[in-house]
C-alpha positions as CSV (number, residue, x, y, z in Angstrom):
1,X,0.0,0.0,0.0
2,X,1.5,3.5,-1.0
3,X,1.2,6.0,1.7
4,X,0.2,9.7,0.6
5,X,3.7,11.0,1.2
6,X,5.6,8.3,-1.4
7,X,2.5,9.0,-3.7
8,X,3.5,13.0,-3.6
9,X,7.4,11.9,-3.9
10,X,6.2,10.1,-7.0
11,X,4.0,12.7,-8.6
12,X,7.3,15.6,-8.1
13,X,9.6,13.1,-9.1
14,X,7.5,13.1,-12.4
15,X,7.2,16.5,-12.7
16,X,10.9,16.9,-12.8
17,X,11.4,14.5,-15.7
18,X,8.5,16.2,-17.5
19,X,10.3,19.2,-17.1
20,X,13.2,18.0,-18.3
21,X,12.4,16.2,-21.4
22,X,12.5,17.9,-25.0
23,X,8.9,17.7,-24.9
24,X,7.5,21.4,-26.5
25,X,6.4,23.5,-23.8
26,X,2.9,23.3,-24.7
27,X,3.1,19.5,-24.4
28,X,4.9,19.9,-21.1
29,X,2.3,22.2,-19.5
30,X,-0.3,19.5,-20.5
31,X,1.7,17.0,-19.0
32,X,2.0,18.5,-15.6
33,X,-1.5,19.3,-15.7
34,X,-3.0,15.8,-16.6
35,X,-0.4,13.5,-14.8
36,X,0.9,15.8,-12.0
37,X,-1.3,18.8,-10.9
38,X,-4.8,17.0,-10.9
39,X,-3.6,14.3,-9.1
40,X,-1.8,16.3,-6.3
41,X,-4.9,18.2,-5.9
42,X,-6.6,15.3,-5.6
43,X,-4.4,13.8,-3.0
44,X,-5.2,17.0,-1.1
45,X,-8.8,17.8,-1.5
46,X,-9.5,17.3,2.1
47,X,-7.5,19.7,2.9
48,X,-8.3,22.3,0.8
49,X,-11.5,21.7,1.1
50,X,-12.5,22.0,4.8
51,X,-12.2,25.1,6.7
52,X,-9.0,25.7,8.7
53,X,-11.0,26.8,11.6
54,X,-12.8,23.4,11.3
55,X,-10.8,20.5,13.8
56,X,-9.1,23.2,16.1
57,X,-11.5,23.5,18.8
């Protein structure tokens, strides 16, 4: 079972060798978008989502 943290070591690891390929810009920007930014966001969604007051009572 992968916990979130090696899942978010994974998804920057990715991003880096997006970054670095010879991949146009505009592919690269799709890249990060489909296979990096979407799923960090949703690996985070509960956070972003609830109130930061919410759980510090």
């Amino acid at each position: 079972m992968t916990t979130k943290l090696e899942l978010e070591e994974y998804l920057y690891r990715r991003a880096i060798d997006i970054i670095e390929s010879t991949d146009t810009d505009f592919d690269k920007e799709n890249l990060l978008f489909e296979e990096v930014w979407i799923p960090l966001a949703e690996l985070y969604k509960d956070k972003t989502i609830t109130p930061k007051s919410e759980g510090k009572e």
